[in-house]
C-alpha positions as CSV (number, residue, x, y, z in Angstrom):
1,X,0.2,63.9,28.8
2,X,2.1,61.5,26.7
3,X,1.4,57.8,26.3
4,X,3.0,55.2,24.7
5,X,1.3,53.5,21.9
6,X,2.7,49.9,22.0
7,X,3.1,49.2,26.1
8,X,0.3,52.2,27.6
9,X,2.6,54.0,30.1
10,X,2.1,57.5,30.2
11,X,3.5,60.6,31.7
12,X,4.1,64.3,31.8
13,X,7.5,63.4,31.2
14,X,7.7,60.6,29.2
15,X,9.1,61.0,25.6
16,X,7.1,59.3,23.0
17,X,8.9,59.4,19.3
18,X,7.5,59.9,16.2
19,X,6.3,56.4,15.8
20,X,4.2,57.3,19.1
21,X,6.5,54.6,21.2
22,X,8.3,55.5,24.7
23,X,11.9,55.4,24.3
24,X,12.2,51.6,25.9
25,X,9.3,50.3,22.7
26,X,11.2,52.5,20.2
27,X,15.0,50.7,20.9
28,X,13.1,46.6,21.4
29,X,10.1,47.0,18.6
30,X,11.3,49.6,15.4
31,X,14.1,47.1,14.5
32,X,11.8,44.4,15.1
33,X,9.8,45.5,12.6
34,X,11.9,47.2,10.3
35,X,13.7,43.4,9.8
36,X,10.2,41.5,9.5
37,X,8.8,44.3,6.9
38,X,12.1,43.4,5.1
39,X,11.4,39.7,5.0
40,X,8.3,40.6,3.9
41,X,9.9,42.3,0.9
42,X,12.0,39.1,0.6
43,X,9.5,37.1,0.6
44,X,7.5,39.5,-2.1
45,X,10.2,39.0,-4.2
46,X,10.5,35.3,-4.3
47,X,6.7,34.8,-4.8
48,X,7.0,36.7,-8.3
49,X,9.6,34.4,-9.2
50,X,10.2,31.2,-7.2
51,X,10.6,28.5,-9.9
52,X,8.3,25.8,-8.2
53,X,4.8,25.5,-6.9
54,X,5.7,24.5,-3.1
55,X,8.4,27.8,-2.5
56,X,5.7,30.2,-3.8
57,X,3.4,28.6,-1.4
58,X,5.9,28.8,1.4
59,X,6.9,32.6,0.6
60,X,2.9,33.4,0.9
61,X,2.4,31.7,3.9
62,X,5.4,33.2,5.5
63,X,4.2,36.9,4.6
64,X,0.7,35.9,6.0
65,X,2.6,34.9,9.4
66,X,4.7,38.0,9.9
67,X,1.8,40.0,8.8
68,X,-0.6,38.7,11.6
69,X,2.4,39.6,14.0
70,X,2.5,43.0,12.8
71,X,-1.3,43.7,12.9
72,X,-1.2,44.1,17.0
73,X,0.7,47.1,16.3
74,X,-1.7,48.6,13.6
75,X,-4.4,47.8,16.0
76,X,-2.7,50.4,18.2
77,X,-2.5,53.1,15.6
78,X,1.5,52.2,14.9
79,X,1.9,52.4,10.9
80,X,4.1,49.4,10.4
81,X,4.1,48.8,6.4
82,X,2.6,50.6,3.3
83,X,0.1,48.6,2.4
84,X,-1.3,48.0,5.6
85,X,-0.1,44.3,7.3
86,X,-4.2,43.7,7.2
87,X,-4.2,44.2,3.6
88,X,-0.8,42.5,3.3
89,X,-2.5,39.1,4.9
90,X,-5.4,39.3,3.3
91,X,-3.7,39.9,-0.5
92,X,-1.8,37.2,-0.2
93,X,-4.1,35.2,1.3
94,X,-5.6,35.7,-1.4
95,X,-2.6,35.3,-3.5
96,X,-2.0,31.7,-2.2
97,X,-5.2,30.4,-3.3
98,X,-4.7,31.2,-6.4
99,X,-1.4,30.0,-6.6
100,X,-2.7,26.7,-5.8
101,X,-5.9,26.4,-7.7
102,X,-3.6,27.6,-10.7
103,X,-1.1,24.5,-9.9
104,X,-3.5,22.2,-9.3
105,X,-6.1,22.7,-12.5
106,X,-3.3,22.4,-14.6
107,X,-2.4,19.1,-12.8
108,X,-6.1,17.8,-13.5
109,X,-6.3,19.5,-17.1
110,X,-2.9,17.0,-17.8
111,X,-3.8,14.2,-15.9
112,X,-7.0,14.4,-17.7
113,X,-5.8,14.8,-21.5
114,X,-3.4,11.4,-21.0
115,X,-6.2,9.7,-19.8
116,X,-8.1,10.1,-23.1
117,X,-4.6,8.6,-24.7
118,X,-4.7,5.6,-22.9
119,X,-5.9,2.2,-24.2
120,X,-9.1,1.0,-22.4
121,X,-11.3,2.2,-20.0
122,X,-9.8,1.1,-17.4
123,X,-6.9,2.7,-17.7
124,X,-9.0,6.1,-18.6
125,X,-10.5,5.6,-15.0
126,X,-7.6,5.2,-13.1
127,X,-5.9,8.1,-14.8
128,X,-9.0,10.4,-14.1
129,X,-9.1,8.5,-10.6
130,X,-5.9,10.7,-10.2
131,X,-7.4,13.1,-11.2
132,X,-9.7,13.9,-8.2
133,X,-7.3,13.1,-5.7
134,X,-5.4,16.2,-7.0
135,X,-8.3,18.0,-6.2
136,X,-9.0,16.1,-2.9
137,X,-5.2,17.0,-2.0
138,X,-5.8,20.8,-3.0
139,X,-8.9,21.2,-1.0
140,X,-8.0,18.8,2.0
141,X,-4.0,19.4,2.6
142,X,-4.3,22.9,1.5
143,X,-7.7,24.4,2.3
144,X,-8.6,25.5,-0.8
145,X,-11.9,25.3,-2.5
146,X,-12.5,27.6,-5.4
147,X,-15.5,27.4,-7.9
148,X,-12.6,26.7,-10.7
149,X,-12.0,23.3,-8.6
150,X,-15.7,22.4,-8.5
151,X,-15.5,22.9,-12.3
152,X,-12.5,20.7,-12.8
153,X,-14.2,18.1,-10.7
154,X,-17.5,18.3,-13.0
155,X,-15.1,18.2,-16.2
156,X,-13.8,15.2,-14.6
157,X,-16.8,13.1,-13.3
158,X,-18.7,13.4,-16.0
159,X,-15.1,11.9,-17.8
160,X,-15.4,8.8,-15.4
161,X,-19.1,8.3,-16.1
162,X,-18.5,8.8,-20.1
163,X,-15.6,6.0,-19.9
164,X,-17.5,3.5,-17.4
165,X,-20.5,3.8,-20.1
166,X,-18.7,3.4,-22.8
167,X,-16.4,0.7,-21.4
168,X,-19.7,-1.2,-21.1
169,X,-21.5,-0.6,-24.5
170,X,-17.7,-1.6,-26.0
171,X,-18.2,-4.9,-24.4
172,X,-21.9,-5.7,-24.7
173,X,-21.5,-4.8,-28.4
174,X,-18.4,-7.0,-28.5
175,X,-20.2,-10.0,-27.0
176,X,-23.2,-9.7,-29.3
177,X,-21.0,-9.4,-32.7
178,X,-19.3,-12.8,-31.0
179,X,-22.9,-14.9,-30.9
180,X,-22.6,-14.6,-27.0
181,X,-26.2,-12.3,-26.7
182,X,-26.6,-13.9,-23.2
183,X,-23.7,-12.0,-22.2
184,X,-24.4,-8.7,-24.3
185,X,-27.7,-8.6,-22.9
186,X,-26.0,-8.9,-19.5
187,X,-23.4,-5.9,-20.6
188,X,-26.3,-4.0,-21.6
189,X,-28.1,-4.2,-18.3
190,X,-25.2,-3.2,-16.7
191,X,-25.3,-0.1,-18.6
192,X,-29.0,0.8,-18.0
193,X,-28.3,0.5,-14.0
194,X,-25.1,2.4,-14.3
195,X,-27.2,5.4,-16.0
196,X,-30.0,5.1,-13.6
197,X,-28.5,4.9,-10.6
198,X,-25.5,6.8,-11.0
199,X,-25.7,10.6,-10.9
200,X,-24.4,11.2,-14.1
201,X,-25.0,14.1,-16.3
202,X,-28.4,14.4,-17.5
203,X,-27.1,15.0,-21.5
204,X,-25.3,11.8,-21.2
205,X,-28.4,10.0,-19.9
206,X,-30.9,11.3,-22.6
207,X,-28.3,10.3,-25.1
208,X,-28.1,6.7,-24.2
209,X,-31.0,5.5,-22.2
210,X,-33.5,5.1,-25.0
211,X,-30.9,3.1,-27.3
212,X,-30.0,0.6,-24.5
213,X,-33.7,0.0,-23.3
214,X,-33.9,-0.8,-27.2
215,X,-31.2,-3.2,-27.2
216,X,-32.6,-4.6,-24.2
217,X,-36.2,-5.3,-25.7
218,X,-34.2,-6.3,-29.0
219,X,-31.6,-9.3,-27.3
220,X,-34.7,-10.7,-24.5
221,X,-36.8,-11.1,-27.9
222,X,-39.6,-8.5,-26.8
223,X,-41.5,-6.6,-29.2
């Protein structure tokens, strides 16, 4: 006895075609389908060579939708598209996050080189400040959250804690070449809490935290 694939009716005389569908499924869901596997090949198409960030997004995101509309039918043993629409979600599920993590570590990797033109620390920081909100926005707007983000955030931080330190030595070594060693002691101090009580990189902290103590010792008068 036949039975229909997509809608379950069955019969010693119903006709089921070749795609396993009752003549009523075969008419209202081939062309259905047929038209969304060709949007899908559109949409292929125009991820390979959309000319902005946002359309290739878009173009993945549209196949993953169609895709999770076709997978009911594979679910019911109806071949819909070659690769699968399971694989097709997942590859360009896949595809998307790359897409973006792509985008968006060369957005930090630029945001971060101008930073290290700029003037003064402060305007380093707000640069790399920029910085992690481009990865905030790729993670939170856009769910992504690959280890190549985490990197760029490392790369990054350790940046910010590089240019606060330095800002500070620049300044305490400034005031003490003025006369003012009140106020390069205090510049100093302000360093040595920075590197103890921020998490900063533990290379960065060997490499300053003995020279500052000895500054310290050195402007306070101690032996």
């Amino acid at each position: 006895m036949a039975t229909c694939k997509w809608c379950g009716r069955s019969g010693w005389l119903l006709r089921v075609s070749v795609n396993g569908m009752c003549d009523t499924c075969e008419v209202t869901e081939i062309p259905m389908i047929v038209r969304q596997v060709q949007i899908i090949q559109e949409c292929q198409s125009a991820v390979e060579s959309g000319k902005t960030f946002e359309s290739r997004v878009e173009h993945c995101e549209e196949i993953i939708r169609i895709a999770e509309e076709l997978i009911p039918y594979e679910l019911k043993g109806i071949t819909v598209s070659d690769p699968s629409a399971a694989d097709l979600k997942a590859g360009y599920e896949a595809q998307r996050e790359k897409i973006i993590t792509e985008h968006f570590e060369a957005e930090v990797q630029r945001i971060l080189a101008r930073a290290k033109l700029m003037g003064s620390p402060k305007s380093m920081l707000t640069e790399a400040t920029n910085a992690l909100l481009k990865i905030a926005e790729a993670r939170n707007e856009h769910g992504v959250d690959d280890p190549v983000l985490d990197e760029s955030e490392h790369l990054v931080r350790s940046f910010i804690h590089e240019t606060r330190l330095n800002g500070y030595l620049q300044e305490a070594e400034k005031e003490e070449f003025k006369g003012n060693l009140g106020k390069a002691l205090d510049q100093y101090q302000e360093a040595l809490f920075f590197l103890t009580t921020e998490r900063v990189d533990s290379g960065l902290l060997r490499e300053h935290t003995g020279r500052i103590e000895s500054k310290i010792r050195e402007l306070r008068g101690e032996s």
